[in-house]
N, C-alpha and C positions, 0 to 999 in steps of 0.2 A: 440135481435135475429139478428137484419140486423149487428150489427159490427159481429157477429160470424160467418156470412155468409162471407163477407166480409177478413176477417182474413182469411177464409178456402180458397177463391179464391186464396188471395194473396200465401198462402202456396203452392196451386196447382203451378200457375204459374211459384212459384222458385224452385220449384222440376224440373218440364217440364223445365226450363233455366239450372237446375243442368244437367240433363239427355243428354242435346243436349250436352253442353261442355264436357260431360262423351266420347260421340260417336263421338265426333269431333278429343279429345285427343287420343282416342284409336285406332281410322281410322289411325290417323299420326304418331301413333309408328307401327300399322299393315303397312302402306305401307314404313315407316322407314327400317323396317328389311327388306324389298323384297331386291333383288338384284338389284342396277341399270344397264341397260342394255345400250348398243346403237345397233341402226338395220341397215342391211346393205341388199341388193339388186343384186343380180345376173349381172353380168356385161360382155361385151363383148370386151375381151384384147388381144392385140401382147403379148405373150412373150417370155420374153428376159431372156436365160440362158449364166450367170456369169460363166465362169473358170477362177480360180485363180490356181496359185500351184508354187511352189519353185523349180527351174533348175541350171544347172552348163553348160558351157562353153565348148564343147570336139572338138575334132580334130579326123576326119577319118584316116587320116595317123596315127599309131604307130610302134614302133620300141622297139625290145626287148632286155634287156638287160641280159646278157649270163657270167657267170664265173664258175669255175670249181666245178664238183656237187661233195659234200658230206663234205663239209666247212659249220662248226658252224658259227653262224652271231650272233653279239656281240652284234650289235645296230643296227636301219633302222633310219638314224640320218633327213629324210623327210620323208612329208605325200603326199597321194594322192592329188592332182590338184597346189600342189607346183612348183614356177616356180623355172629353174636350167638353168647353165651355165655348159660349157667346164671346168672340174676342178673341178667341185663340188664334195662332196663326196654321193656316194649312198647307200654303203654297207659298215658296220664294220665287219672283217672276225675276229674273236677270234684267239689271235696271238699263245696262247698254242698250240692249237687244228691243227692250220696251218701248227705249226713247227710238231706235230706230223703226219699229215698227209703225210708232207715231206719226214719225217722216214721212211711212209709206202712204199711208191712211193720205195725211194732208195732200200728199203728191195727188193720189188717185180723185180723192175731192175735187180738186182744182183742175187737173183733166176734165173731170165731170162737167163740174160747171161750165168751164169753157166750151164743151161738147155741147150744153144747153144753149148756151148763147149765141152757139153758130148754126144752131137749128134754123134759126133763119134767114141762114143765108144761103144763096144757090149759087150754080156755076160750078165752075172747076177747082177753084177752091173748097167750098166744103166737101165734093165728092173726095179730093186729094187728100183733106185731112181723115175723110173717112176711112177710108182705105191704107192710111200709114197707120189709125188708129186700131184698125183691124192686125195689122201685120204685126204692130206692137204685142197687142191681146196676144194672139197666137205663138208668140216666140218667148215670149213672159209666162205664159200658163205651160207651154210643153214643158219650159224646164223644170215648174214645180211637180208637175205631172212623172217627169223623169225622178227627180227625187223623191216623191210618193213612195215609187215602185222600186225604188232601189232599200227603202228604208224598211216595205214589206219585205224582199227579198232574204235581205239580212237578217229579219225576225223569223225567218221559215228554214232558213239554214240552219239559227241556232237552237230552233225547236226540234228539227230533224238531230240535228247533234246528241241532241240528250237524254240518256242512255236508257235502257228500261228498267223497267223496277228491281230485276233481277241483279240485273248488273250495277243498278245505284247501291242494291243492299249490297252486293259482295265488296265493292269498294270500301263501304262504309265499316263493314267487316274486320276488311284489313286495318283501317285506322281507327279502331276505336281499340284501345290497348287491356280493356277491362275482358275486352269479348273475346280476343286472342288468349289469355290468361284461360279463362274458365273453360276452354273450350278444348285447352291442351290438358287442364288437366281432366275435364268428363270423356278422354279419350285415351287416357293411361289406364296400361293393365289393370294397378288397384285401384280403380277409379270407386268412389265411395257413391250409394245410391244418393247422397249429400250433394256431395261437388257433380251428380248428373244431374238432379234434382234445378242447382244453383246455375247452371248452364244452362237448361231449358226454361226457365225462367227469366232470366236476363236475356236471352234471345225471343221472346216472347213480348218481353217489353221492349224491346229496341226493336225487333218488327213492325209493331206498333207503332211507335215514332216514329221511324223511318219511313211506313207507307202515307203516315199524315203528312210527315215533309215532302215526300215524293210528291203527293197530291198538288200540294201547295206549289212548290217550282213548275212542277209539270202545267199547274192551272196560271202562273204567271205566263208563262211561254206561250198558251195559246190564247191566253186577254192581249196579250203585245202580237202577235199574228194578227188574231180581229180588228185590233184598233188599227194596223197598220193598211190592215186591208179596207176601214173606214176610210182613214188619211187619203186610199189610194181612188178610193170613191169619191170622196168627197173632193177631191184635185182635179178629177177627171168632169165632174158638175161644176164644178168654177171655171174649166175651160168651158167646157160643152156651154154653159152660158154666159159667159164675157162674150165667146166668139159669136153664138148667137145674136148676140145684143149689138157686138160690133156690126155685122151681117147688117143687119134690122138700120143699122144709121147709115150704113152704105147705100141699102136702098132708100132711105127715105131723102137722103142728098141726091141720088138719081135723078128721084121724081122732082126735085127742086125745093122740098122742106119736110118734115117731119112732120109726121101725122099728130093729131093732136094724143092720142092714146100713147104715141111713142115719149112724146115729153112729159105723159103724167109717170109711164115707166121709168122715163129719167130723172125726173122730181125723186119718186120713191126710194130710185138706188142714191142717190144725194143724201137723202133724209136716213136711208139706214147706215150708211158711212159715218155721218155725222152721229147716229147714235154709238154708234161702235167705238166712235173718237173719243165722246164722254164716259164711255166707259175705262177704256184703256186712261186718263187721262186721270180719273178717279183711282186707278189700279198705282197710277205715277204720282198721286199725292198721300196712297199710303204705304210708297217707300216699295212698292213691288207684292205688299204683301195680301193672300188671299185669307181671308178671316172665315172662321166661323160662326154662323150664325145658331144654333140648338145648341142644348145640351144633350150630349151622345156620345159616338165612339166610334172612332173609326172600324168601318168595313175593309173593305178596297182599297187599293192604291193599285189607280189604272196609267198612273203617269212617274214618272223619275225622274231624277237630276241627271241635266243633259239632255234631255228631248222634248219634243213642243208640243205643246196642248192640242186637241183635235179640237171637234165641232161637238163632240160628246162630251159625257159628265167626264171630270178629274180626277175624283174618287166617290166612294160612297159613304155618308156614314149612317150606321145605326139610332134611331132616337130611343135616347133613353127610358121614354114614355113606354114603349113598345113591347110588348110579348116575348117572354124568353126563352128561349128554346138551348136543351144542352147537345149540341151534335159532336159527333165521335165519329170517326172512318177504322172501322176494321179488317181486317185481311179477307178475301173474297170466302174462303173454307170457313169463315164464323156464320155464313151469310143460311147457313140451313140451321143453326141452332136457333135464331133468331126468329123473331115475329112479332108484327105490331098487338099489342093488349100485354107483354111479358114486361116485369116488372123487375127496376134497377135500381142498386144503391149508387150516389154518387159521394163523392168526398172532395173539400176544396181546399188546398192545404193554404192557400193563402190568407183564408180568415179561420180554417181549421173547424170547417163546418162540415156535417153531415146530412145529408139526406136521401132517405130511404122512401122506396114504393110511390119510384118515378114512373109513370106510363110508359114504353115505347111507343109513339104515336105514327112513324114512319121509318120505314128497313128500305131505302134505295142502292141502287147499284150506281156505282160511277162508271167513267170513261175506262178505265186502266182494270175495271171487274172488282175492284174494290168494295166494299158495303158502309155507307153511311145511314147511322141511327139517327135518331131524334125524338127527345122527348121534352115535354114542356114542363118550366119550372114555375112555380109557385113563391118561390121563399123569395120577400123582399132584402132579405139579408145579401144575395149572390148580386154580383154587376156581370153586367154583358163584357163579354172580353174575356173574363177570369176562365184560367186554366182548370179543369178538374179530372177526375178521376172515375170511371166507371166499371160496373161491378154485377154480373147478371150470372146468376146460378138455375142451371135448364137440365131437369132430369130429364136423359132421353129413354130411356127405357130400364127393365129389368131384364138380362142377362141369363143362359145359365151355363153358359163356358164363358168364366172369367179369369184370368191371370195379369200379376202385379205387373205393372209397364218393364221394371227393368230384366222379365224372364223373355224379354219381348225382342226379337235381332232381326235385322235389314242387314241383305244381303243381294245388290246387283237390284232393285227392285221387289225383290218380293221378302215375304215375312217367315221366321222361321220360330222352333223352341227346339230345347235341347232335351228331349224323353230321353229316361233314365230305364235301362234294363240292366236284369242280372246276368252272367253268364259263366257258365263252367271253365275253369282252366285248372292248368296244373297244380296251382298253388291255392285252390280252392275257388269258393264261388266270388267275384269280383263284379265290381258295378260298372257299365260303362253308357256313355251316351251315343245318342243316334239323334241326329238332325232330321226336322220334319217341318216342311214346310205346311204354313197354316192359313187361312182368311181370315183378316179383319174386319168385326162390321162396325165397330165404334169403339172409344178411345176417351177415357178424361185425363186428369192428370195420376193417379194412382194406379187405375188398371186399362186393362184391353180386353174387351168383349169380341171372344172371337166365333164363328158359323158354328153351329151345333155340331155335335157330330168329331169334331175335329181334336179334342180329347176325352176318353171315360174319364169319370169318377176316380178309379182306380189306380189309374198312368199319373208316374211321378216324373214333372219336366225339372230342370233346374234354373233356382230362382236368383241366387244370389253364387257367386264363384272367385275365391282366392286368384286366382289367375287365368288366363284365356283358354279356351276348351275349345276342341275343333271334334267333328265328327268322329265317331270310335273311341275314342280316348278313354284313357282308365281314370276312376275317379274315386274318392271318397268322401263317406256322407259326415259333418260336422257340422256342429249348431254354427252360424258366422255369424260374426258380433254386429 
């Protein structure tokens, strides 16, 4: 009886030894799966907002360059911010098109004159030729008047066409394969404050590039709108005064001769035809081509290959002599850190030059809400055109609820953290979190200054997290690497 006693003890025993190791293993796969946490403390910070953005080189002086309007252009054999000499070529004029043009000119001359030399003559003959000459004007000026307005047309549809900033970025978005990369992984569970870090950054600069190019396209589309609506101006004053002018010879063949004011007006259209001849005819003995006269850079390019010169300049360029100014367009949300007297580094990686304790001289706003800076350079070393780098660090205040950007979550619009409380269960005191939504008053790249009031001293949110945490959730606290 006592060994059975005995036996039965020993058995209890190694059950109770089985039972503890049961609750010892299953404690440390239950706190295995919690999340590891690390906590972090409401802090009180200066900070310090970064502007970075991508600029070019300009010059306030420009100078237009002017050649005879209604000349097909072959080639634009430069680009904008390109440097040019005396001699260089700027415009290729289509040599067919020139020679026909020439045709026109001579045609219209010789109209003219004839038109002169019948001045004095009356009867029904010259009222007859007046009158065919009038009908001629009119049905020859409507149809360039029609193609004016077809050519604006065309320039307003594909300005309408073209999409908004938003939607330029998201395209660009998709196709840029560096962006998709970083952006899958600062959105994976264990995303590294690294690889979020490297994703807000690279979207940051390609924002930046993206609203400068935007700018650019979007400012082509409406220079080709204006110039077309010049064209369509200026088509609509070449009828309005052919047919005038015809009008004026109709009557002065009524009366039976032309007044004498009318034939100094016919002399003068004579004599600017004929200048227009030696000009185009000069354009035809250098092979088509428009030269430049300074040394500079281009600006502008208000005309392309494939469409024909207006009565306005062809493009613009910069003189090299001229004042240099470095301008930059940043995102419209830069446009409050900002203000003329704040002082910028730039960097130019093309000669690998630095300069620092640039003025900001002007902060405008564009069409699109954008903000363009400017400030003027100094260093003879930099050329107008060169691409550079800009660099403006703006304390906006001191802080005294601050936490690190990445304890920082958007959710539907608004902003959240994840406070950390302790609370009683069965298996002792356990940590869990609770979601609380917060106000943001400012932001740099490290922390988020959030409304007073909105965490103590005390309250521990969580800063850094092994894997995704939702509301309630059980947690444990671990240093993370």
């Amino acid at each position: 009886m006592e060994k059975r006693k005995e036996r039965a003890v020993r058995y209890f025993i190694l059950f109770l030894v089985f039972m503890l190791v049961c609750t010892i293993v299953s404690r440390g796969i239950y706190a295995y799966r919690m999340p590891r946490v690390s906590f972090g403390t409401a802090e009180s910070k200066t900070l310090v907002h970064k502007i970075r953005a991508s600029g070019t080189v300009l010059t306030k002086e420009e100078l237009p360059v002017v050649t005879e309007a209604g000349l097909l252009v072959e080639k634009v054999p430069v680009v904008e911010g390109q440097k040019v000499a005396p001699g260089d070529t700027l415009l290729w004029i289509e040599m067919q098109d020139l020679e026909k043009v020439l045709g026109q000119v001579d045609a219209q001359i010789k109209a003219e004159e004839e038109k002169l030399a019948s001045q004095n003559l009356n009867g029904t003959t010259a009222l007859n030729r007046a009158n065919q000459d009038l009908e001629d004007v009119s049905n020859t000026t409507a149809g360039e008047v029609n193609q004016a307005n077809e050519a604006h047309n065309a320039a307003v549809e594909a300005r309408n066409a073209f999409p908004s900033e938003e939607e330029y970025k998201n395209n660009a978005y998709k196709q840029d394969a560096e962006y998709q990369k970083l952006f899958d992984d600062s959105k994976k569970k264990k995303a590294t404050k690294k690889e979020k870090k490297a994703f807000s950054d690279y979207k940051r600069s390609l924002d930046a590039r993206l609203s400068e190019e935007y700018v650019k396209e979007r400012q082509a589309l409406d220079d080709a709108v204006s110039e077309k609506a010049n064209e369509v101006n200026s088509a609509n004053e070449k009828r309005n005064d052919a047919i005038k002018q015809a009008k004026r010879a109709v009557e002065d063949a009524n009366m039976g001769g032309q007044a004498e004011t009318g034939k100094t007006e016919q002399e003068n259209l004579i004599r600017s035809l004929k200048e227009s001849r030696e000009k185009l005819e000069t354009l035809k003995q250098q092979e088509g081509k428009v030269v430049c006269q300074i040394d500079g850079y281009v600006g502008r390019i208000l005309v392309h290959a494939g469409e024909r010169t207006a009565d306005t300049s062809a493009m613009v360029l910069s003189d090299a002599a001229g004042e240099k100014l470095f301008v930059a367009v940043l995102p419209q949300e830069e446009k409050a850190y900002i203000a003329p007297g704040d002082r910028m580094s730039l960097s130019f990686p093309k000669n690998n030059r630095q300069v620092s304790g640039v003025t900001v001289e002007a902060v405008g706003e564009l069409e699109d809400g954008s903000c363009q800076v400017a400030g003027r350079i100094e260093d003879p070393g930099i050329e107008i055109g060169e691409i550079g780098e800009m660099e403006l660090n703006k304390n906006t205040g001191r802080f005294g609820c601050c936490i690190p950007v990445d304890a920082l979550h958007s959710d539907g619009g608004s902003s959240y953290v994840m406070i950390v409380e302790e609370q009683a269960t069965i298996l002792g005191t356990e940590l869990i979190v609770r979601k609380r939504k917060v106000k943001v008053q400012d932001q740099d790249e490290e922390y988020v200054a959030l409304e007073d009031g909105e965490l103590t001293d005390e309250e521990k949110f969580v800063e850094r997290s092994d894997k995704e945490i939702k509301d309630r959730d059980r947690v444990r606290e671990e240093e993370m690497p």
